[in-house]
N, C-alpha and C positions, 0 to 999 in steps of 0.2 A: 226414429232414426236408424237404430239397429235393421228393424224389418226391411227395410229399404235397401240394405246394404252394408251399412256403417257398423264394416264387423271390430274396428278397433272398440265400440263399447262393450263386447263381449263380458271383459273381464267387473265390467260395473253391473251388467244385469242380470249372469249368468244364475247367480242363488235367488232371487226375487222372480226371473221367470222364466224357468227351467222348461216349458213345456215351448211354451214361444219359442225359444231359443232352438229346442228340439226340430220341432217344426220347422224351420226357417231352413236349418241344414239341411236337413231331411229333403226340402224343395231344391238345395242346394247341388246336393246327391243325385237326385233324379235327373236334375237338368246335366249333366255331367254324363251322369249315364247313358241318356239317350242320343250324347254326342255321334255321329259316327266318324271314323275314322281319326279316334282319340292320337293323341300323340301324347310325349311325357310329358308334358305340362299340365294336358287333360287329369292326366292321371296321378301327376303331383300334387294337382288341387283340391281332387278328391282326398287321397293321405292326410293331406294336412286337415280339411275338414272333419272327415271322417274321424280323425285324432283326438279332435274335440270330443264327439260323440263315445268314443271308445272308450275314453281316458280311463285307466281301471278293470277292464273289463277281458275276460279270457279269451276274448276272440277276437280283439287286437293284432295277436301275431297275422291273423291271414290280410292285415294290412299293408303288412312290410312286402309283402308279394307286388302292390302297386309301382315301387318305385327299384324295383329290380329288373334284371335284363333277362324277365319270363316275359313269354312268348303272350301275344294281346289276349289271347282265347282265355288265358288263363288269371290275365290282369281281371277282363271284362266278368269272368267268374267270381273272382273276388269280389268286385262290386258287387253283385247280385245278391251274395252272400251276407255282405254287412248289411246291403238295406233290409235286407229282407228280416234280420236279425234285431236292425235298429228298429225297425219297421212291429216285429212282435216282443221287445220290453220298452 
């Protein structure tokens, strides 16, 4: 159910299957990313996922860059940055 969508069971399957879960974002991510012409919604939903994926982690801050009034060039960077990051741990 999760894989499909059903991200309210996050919180039930998140320690049991941590890799799954990764993944599923991560597809989650990409699709977002290759949005064109994102608006703040696009980029809100990224945040919020991405959030998941972060939670704890020192490169979190260039998150908060998604949902600020910086210019898209530099939203779109951000992205790039966390997957690529989520992408190599």
């Amino acid at each position: 159910m999760f894989l499909k969508g059903n991200e309210d069971l996050y919180e039930l399957i998140k320690d049991d299957f941590p890799d799954e879960v990764q993944q599923y974002y991560l597809k989650q991510l990409e699709k977002i990313k290759n949005t064109a012409n994102k608006t703040f919604s696009e980029y809100s939903d990224f945040y919020s996922k991405a959030s998941i994926l972060l939670e704890n982690k020192e490169i979190n801050f260039i998150n908060e860059i998604l949902t600020s009034t910086t210019e898209n060039y530099w939203k779109d960077t951000a992205i790039d940055l966390i997957i690529e990051y989520l992408k190599s741990n």
